[in-house]
N, C-alpha and C positions, 0 to 999 in steps of 0.2 A: 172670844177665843175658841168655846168650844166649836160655835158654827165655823168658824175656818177651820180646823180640824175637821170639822164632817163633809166640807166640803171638801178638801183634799183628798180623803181619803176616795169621796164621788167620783171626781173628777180621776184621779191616776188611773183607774183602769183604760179610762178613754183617751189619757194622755202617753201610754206606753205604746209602741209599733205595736201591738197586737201582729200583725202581716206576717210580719219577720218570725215572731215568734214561732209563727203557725204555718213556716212557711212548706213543712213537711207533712202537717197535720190535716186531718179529715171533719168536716163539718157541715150542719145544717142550719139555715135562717129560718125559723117559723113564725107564726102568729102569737105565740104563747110564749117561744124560748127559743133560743139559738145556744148552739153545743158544737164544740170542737175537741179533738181526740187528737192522739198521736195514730198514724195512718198505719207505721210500724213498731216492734217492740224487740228488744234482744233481751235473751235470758240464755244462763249456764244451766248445767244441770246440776240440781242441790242447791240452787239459788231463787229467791226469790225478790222478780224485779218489781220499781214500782211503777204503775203509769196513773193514769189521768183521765177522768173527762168534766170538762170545763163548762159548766150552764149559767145563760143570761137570760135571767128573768125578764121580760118583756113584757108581761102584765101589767096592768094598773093595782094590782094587789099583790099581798104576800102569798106564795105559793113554796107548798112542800114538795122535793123533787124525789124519788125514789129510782136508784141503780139495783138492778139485777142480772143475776149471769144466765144470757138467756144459751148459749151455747160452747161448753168448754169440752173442747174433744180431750180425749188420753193422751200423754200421763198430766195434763196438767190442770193445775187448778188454782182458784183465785181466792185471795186473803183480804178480811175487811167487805164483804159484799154478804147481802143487800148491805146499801149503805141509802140512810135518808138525809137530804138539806132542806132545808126553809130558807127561800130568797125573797127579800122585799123588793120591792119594786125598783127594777132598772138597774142590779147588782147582778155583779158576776160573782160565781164561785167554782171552785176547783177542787173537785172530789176525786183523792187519792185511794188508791188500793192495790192488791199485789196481786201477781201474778208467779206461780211458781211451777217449778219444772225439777221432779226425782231426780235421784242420781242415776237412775236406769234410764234415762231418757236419750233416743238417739236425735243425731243431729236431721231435725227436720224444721220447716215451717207451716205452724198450722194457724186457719184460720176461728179465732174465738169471736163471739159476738154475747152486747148487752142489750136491754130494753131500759128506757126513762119513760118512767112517768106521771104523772101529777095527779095531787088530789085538790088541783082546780077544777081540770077537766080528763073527765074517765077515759072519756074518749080517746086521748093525748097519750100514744104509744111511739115511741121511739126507737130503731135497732142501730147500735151505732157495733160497727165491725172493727177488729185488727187482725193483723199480721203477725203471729209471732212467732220469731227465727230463734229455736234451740241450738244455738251455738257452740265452738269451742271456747274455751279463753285462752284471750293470746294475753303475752307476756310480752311487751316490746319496752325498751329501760336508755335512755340518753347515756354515755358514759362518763357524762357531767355533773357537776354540780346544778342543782335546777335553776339557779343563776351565776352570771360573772357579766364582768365588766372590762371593757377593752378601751383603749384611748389610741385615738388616730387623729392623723392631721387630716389637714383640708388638702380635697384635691388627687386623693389619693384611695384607688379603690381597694378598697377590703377584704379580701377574702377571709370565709368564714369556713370552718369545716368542726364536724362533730361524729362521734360513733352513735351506733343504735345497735344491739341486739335485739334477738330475738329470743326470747328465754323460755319460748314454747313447744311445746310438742310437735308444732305442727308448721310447713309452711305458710308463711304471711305474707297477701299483697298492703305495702304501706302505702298512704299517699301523705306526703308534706305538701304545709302551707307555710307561710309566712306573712306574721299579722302585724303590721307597723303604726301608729299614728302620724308620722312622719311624712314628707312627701321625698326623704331619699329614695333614688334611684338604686332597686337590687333584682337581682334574678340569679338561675342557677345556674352551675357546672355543672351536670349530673345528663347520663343521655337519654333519659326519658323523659319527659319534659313534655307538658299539657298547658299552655298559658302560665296562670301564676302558680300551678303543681307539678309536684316533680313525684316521677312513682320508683318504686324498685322492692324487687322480691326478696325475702329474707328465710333462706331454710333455717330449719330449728338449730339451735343453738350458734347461728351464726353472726357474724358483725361487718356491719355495712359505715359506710361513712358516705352522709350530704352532705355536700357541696355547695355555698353559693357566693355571691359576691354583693355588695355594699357600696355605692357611689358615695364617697363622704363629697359634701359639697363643698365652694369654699367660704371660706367667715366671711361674708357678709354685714354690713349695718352692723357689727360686730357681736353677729348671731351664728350660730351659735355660743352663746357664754363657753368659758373655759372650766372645763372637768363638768359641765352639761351635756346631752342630745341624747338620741332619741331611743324608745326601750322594741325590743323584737322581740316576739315571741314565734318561737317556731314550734308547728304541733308536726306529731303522727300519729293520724287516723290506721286502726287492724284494721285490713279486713276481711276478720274473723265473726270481730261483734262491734264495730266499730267505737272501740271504746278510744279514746284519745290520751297520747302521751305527749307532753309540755316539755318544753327547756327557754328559760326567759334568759336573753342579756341585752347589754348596754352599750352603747359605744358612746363615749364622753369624749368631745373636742380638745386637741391637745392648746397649748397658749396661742396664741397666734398674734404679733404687734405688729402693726398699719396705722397709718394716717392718710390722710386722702385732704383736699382742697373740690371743696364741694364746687365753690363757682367764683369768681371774680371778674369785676368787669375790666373786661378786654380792652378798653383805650379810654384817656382822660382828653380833655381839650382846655389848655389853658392860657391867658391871655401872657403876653411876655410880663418877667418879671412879677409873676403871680403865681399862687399854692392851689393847689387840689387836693382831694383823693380820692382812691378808689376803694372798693370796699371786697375783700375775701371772705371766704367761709372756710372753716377747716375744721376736719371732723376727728376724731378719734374712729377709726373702727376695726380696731382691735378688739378681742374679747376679753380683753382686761383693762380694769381702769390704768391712765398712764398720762404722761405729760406730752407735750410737744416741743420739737426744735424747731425755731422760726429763721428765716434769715432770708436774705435777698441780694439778688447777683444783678450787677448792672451787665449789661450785655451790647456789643454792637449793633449795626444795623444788618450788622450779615448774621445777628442770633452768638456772635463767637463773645464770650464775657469778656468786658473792659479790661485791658491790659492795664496791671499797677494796681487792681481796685478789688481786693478781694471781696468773698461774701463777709457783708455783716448784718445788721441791724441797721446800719443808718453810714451813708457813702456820699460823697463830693465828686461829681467828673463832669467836666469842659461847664462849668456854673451851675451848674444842676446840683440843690438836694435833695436827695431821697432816705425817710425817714421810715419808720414800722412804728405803728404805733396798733399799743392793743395787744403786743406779741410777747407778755411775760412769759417765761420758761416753767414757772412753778405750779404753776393752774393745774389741778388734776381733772382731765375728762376723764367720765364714765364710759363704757363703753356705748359708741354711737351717738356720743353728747358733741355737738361743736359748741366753735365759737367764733364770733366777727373780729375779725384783727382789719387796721387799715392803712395803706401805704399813700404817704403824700409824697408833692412834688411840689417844690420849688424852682420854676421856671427862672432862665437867666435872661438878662435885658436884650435880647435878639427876639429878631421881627421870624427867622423861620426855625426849627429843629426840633430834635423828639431824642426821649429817652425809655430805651426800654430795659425793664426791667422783669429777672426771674423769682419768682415766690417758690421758695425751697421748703419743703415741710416732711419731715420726719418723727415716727413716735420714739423716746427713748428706749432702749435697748435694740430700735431696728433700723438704724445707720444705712445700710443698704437699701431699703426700700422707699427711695426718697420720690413723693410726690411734686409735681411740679407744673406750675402754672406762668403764664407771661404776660404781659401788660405793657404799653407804654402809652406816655405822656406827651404830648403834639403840641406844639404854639401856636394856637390860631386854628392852623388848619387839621382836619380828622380826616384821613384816606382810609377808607374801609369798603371791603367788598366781597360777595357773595355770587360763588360760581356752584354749577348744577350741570350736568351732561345728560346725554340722551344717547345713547349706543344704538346700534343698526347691526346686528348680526356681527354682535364681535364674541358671541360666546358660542360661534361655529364655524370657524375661519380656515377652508382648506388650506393647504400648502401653497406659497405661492401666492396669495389671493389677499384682497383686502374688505377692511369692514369700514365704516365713518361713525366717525363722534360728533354730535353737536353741544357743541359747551355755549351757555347764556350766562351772562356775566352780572348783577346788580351793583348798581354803588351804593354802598348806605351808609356814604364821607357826607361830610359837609359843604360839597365842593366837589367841579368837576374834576375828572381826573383821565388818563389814556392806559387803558390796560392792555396786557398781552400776556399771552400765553405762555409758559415754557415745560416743558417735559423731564420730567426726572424720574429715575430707579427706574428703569423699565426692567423687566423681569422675562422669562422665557422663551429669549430670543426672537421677541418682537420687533419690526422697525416702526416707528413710530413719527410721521410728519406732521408736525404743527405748522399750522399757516405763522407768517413772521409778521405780518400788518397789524396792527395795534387799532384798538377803538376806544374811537372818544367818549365817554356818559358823562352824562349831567347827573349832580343828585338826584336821587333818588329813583335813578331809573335804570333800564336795561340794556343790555345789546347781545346779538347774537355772534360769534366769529365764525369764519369761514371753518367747515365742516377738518375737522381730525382725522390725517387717515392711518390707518395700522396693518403694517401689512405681516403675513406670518412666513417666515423661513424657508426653501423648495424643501428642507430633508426636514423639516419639522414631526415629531412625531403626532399622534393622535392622542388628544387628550392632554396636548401640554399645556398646562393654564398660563399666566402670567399675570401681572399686573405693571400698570404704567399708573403715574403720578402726573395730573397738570394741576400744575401752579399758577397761578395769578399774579402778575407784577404791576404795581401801579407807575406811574412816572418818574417816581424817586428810585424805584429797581426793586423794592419790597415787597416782600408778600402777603398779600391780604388774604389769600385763600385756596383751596387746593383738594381736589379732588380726585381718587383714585379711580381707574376703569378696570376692570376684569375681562381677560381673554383667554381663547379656549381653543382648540386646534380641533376641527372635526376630523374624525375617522376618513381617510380615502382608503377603499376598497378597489384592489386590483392584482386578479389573482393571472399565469399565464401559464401554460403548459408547453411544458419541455419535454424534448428526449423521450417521445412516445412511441413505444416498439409491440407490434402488435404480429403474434404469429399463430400460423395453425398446424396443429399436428397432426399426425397419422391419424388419429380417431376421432377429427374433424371439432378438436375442441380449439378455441380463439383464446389465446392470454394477451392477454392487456398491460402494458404495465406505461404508467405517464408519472412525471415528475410535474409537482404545481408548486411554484412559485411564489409566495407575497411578495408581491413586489407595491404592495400601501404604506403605508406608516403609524399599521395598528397591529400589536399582537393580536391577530384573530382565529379564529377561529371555525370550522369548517363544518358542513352539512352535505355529505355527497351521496350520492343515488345514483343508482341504475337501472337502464329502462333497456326494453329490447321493443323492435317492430315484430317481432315474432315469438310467439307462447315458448318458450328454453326455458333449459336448465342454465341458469348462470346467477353470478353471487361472487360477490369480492373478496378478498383474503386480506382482513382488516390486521392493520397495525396493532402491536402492543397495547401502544395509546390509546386505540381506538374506545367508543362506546358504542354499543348497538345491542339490541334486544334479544335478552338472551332467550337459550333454546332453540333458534332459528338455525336450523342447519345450512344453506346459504344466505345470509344476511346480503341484503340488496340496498344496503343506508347502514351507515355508519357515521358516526362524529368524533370531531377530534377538536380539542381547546388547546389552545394558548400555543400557535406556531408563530414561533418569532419573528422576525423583521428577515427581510432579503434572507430565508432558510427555505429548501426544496423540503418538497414532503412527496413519497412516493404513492401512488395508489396502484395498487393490485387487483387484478377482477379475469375471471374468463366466465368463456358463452360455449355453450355445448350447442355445437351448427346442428340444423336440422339435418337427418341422415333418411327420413322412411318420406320424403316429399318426392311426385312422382314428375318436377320440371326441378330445373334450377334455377338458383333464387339468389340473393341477397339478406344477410342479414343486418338493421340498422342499429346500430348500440348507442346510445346517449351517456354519457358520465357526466351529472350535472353537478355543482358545486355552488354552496350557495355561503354566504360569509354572517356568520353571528351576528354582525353589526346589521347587515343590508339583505335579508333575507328575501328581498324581491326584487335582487339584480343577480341572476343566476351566471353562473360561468360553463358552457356545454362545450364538452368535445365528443366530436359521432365518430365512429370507429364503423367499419366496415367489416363483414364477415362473407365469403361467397359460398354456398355448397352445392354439391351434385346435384340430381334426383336417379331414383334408383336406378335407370336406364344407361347413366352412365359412369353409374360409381364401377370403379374395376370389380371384377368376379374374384372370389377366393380359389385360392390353390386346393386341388383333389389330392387327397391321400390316396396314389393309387400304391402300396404296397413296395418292397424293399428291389430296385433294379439292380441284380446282381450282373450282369453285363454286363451295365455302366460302370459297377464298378469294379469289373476283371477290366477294362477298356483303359478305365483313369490308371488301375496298378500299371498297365504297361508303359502306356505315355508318360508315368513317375520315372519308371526305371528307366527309361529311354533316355528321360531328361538329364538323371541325374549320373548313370552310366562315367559319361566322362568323367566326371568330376572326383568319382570315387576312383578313378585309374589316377588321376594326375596324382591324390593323395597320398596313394601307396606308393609310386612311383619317389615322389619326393619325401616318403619316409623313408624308404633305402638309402637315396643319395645322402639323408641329411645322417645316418648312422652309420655308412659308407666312413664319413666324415671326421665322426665325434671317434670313430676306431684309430683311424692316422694320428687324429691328432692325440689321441692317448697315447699314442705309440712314440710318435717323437717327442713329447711332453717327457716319459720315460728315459728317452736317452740323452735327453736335455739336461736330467740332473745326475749324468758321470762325473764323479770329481776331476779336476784338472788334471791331478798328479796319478790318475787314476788310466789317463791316456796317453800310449804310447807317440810319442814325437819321432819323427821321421831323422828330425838337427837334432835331436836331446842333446849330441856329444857334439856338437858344431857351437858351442856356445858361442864364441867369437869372431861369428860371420857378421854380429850387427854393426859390427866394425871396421869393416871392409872401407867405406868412403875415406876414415882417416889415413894419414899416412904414414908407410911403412919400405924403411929402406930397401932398397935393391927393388923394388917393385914399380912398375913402370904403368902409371895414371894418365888419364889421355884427358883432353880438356871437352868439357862440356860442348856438345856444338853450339847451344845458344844461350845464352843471359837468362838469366832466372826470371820468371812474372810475375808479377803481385797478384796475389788473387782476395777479391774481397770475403770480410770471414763470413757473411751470408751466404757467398753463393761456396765456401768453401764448406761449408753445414751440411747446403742440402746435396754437393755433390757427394759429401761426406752420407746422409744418410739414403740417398736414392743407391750407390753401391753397396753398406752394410746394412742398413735396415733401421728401424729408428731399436732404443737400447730396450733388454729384454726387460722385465717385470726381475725385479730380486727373488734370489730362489729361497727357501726355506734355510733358515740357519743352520748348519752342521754344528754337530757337537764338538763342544769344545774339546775334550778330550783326543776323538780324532783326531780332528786337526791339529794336535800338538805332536800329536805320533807319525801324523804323516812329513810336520815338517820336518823333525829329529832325522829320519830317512831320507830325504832330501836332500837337504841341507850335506850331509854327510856325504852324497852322492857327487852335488857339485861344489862340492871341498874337493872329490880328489880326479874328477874331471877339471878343473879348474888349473890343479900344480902339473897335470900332466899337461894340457895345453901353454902353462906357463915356461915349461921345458924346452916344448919344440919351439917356441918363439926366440926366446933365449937363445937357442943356437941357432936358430936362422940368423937374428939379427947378428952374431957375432961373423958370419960368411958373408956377409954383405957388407957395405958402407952406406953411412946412413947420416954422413954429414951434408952427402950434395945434395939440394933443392931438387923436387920435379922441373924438369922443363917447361913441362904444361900449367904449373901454377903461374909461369911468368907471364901467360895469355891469357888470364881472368882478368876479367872488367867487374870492377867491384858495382855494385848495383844500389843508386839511391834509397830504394823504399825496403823497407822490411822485407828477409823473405819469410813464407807461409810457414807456422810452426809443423812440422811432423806429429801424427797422433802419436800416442805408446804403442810400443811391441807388446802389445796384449790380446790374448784372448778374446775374440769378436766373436759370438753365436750370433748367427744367422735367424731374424726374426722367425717364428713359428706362421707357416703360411698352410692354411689349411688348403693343398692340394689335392685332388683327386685323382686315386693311384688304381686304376684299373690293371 
């Protein structure tokens, strides 16, 4: 016992990585001894750190090793030195001591050195050197607890986040790591980011929070157990003195129930009127121990279940039994434990037919996630086969265009059989022609069918995948087998330029402007340049979206990502024409464009530019000083011009205020009261009376019959002799008007009795029983005659005349 103990204890030093340990560490292989050190050293001020140098006896005998300080600069000094060991032969040892540094110590790095050496051989001097960095201390603190524990499902990634201070004096660069045994997949959110390290600065008393995330995987073989996986530990490295700060947690898998059907065989063949079976596996792999639900669905030949024949355990259809056997309910698996269950069949007394059947498997409590397997049962005969394609450029298919499949078919029935292809779920707007001819195999062999062709869409986009399904039919119409093809739309690149307007201005500078087109079926994206045949100044006037390298006062290349489908994109550019060349020229401009996709099928348009040479560019205009001549010359020829024109104005502002005076003027007498003007008949009152008859007066008869006149044309003769009617005057006061009528009125009251006087006695000197004579020669007249207006007052429209 004790020699295994001493051997052990021999052995570990040669069995630990040394490498690793020392992989920052400085050292020497000699004849005598071999010695490794730390290369660097961090100490605070008022601290004192410890370090190391590590010596392996390499003698055939024991040797005394003696450490000395052979160079320690100010302020610092070392603790525990000389220090002497005794190594026996082929033993390492590790000889500690300190190293310290005042509290007056500035932050610096100095170099100290030691000497080894033995009182084997005198001879045998050693200087072994460090680094050591007087520091600040940093203070950096998780705002955690130094562990916790998290539960998550499968599937689902994680994110993680945590705070850090800094609780130092002093700015701190951090670096984190994350140290897993695990082979979950994680990385960071954070935006500095170095492979597996993420950095970020921390001023003093500040608080940062990392970022990162956790791939949980999913349960598997029904691993991870439940409230198991795996432990993290996240550090941060200061660096101040690289001292490192921890935070450890857990993520433990939530429950997770499955079952799965590991394998069963796929077809039985049994003689008519005779049992088989076939054999399942079914697995728990959940990460909890749990039961299974077993049951079996009889199914068509089109896969649709037996109508009438629910799932059970054990089912009767068209003479066929199918039993479960093996398939108790109460069995607990462990997690990732199966077990063999077996389904027979009792063949019915028929020479052909098959029964298929589905193996349904569920863990309890997870109903919804039902595995599922199929099998059937053949009399006699076994039709089975094994199809494989071979594609030909179907995962770069332009528009328009086609790729071929070659499908090889296997039988591995019992018996010949004629299969044929057929096509389903085709996906991505693929057309898809399957040859319809069928091939015959014998067991166990093969055949090739006539090549598949797939052809993709004219408006397909770039990049559109698909997938198509061929099935395999045998003679009875069922499918023995089936395989999917993968399709892909290549990028067509095609770009065209529109609407190109190219002009030159007075200062002989050329603008450019073109519209470019995608007219492919890729959002792509552009690379345009400009080139001239002649040394200018020219440079394009990139879009928004543009990118192009900054600081470049005209940029001659720009890029632009993701112009969509059938969208104009405009490019802007001008060329400053040569102006000091002493012929004339031409200038040749290229706009080339080149597409993300196909960077080596360019798109160019050449624009032309012409200019002078100094010979026969126009001369500039001489300032020769102010022509007052010219312009006493131009004042006359103004006034000449415009002469008239200021006469005809004046002229028609007399006439039009000539105007605005009349008409003020009769405006004025327009508004005389009625009763306000003398009437010539005032005392004639009953002259309007004259037409009627009145005795002893002798009426003579009309010379002709009355006319009808229409009342249109009787309007406008009505208003071409009065005028059309005035505008309403301003209202008169009421009061007036009540005063004027009282006067009035009174007036012809007694103009009235006096005229009623002298009629009165006229008509008593006369007789006034006989008829006129003249009324007995009226011709009474069919039509209406024309009403008479009223005896009223008509004003005379205001007609602006001109009264010289």
């Amino acid at each position: 016992m004790r020699w295994a103990l001493l051997l052990t204890v021999f052995l570990l030093p040669m069995a630990i990585p040394l490498s690793e340990g020392w992989a920052e560490d400085v050292g020497r292989d000699g004849a005598w001894v071999e010695w490794t050190a730390p290369e660097r050293v961090y100490v605070h001020q008022n601290e004192t750190v410890s370090t190391y140098i590590t010596l392996h006896n390499k003698a055939d005998e024991n040797q005394a090793f003696t450490i000395e300080a052979l160079s320690i600069p100010a302020p610092l000094t070392t603790v525990g030195l000389p220090a002497t060991e005794l190594l026996v032969p082929n033993h390492l040892k590790q000889i500690a001591f300190g190293i310290r540094a005042p509290l007056s110590a500035t932050y610096e790095t100095l170099t100290v050195s030691f000497s080894i050496t033995s009182d084997l051989h005198p001879e045998f001097n050693e200087t072994v050197e460090m680094s050591v960095a007087i520091v600040p201390r940093s203070n950096l603190n998780f705002g955690v607890d130094d562990f916790a524990t998290f539960t998550v499902d499968e599937l689902v990634r994680t994110a993680v986040a945590v705070n850090i201070t800094n609780n130092a004096s002093l700015s701190d660069d951090v670096t984190f790591n994350l140290y897993t045994d695990s082979d979950w997949s994680w990385g960071w959110n954070m935006p500095e980011v170095n492979g597996n390290e993420a950095y970020t600065t921390l001023a003093p008393d500040t608080l940062a929070y990392v970022y990162l995330w956790i791939e949980v995987p999913a349960v598997e073989n029904g691993a991870p157990l439940a409230e198991t996986g795996p432990r993290f530990i996240l550090s941060a490295v200061s660096g101040l003195d690289m001292a490192v700060e921890t935070w450890t947690f857990d993520l433990l898998m939530n429950e997770k129930k499955n079952a799965t059907i590991d394998s069963i065989e796929s077809a039985l063949t049994v003689a008519p009127n005779q049992d088989g079976r076939v054999q399942a596996v079914v697995r728990n792999v959940g990460n909890t121990p749990n039961t299974l639900n077993i049951t079996l669905q009889g199914l068509t030949a089109s896969d649709n279940p037996l109508p009438n024949t629910p799932k059970a355990d054990r089912f009767n259809s068209s003479g066929w039994v199918v039993a479960l056997f093996g398939g108790l309910e109460d069995i607990v698996l462990q997690p990732n434990e199966s077990r063999v269950i077996e389904i027979g069949f009792q063949a019915p007394n028929t020479f052909e037919g098959a029964m298929h059947v589905e193996l349904q498997v569920f863990a309890n409590g997870a109903a919804t996630t039902v595995s599922t397997a199929r099998t059937v049962a053949t009399i006699s005969r076994i039709s089975a086969g094994e199809v494989e394609h071979e594609p030909s450029g179907c995962l770069a298919i332009l528009p328009n265009e086609s790729c071929t499949v070659s499908v090889d078919v296997l039988n591995t029935g019992n018996a010949y059989n004629t299969f044929v292809l057929r096509e389903v779920g085709t996906t991505g707007g693929f057309e898809v022609n399957v040859p319809a001819g069928g091939q015959l195999v014998q067991a166990n062999q093969g055949a090739r069918f006539d090549d598949i062709t797939i052809t993709a869409s004219a408006d397909a986009l770039a990049f559109t995948v698909g997938t198509t399904t061929i099935e395999v039919l045998d003679d009875t119409g069922q499918v023995v087998d089936s395989t999917t093809v993968e399709m892909k739309v290549a990028p067509q690149i095609k770009w065209s330029f529109r609407n190109v307007e190219e002009q030159v201005n007075a200062k002989g500078r050329l603008s450019i402007a073109m519209e470019v087109r995608n007219d492919g079926n890729a959002v792509d994206g552009l690379i345009v340049q400009l080139q001239s045949s002649h040394s200018v100044d020219m440079g394009f006037i990139p879009p928004d979206i543009a990118v192009y390298e900054e600081g470049v006062e005209f940029p001659r290349s720009f890029e632009v990502n993701d112009i969509p489908l059938n969208s104009n994109f405009t490019i802007r550019a001008w060329v400053q024409l040569p102006q000091d060349q002493s012929t004339n020229g031409t200038v040749y401009i290229n706009t080339t464009i080149r597409s993300r996709f196909a960077p080596e099928l360019p798109f160019v348009h050449t624009s032309e530019g012409d200019y002078l040479g100094l010979a026969w560019q126009p001369s500039e205009a001489v300032d020769e000083g102010i022509d007052w001549g010219g312009m006493a010359n131009t004042a006359v020829a103004y006034v000449k011009a415009w002469s008239g024109v200021v006469f005809s104005i004046l002229l028609a502002s007399i006439i039009l205020y000539k105007a605005v005076i009349d008409r003020q003027r009769r405006l004025d007498e327009s508004q005389t009261l009625p009763y306000q003007e003398t009437d010539k008949q005032a005392e004639d009152w009953m002259s309007q009376y004259q037409k009627e008859a009145v005795p002893g007066e002798q009426m003579t008869a009309p010379a002709a019959p009355l006319q009808e006149v229409p009342k249109a044309t009787y309007e406008a003769m009505f208003r071409h002799q009065h005028g059309s009617a005035e505008a309403p005057q301003p209202q008169v006061d009421a009061g007036l008007i009540s005063a004027a009528s009282i006067v009035l009125d009174k007036r012809t009251e007694e103009a009235k009795k006096i005229k009623a006087d002298a009629m009165l006695a006229d008509l008593q000197s006369i007789e006034a029983s006989a008829p006129l004579s003249a009324n007995e020669t009226l011709v009474a007249s069919t039509s209406s005659s024309v009403p008479l207006p009223p005896n009223e007052d008509v004003h005379p429209p205001a007609v602006d005349d001109l009264e010289f």
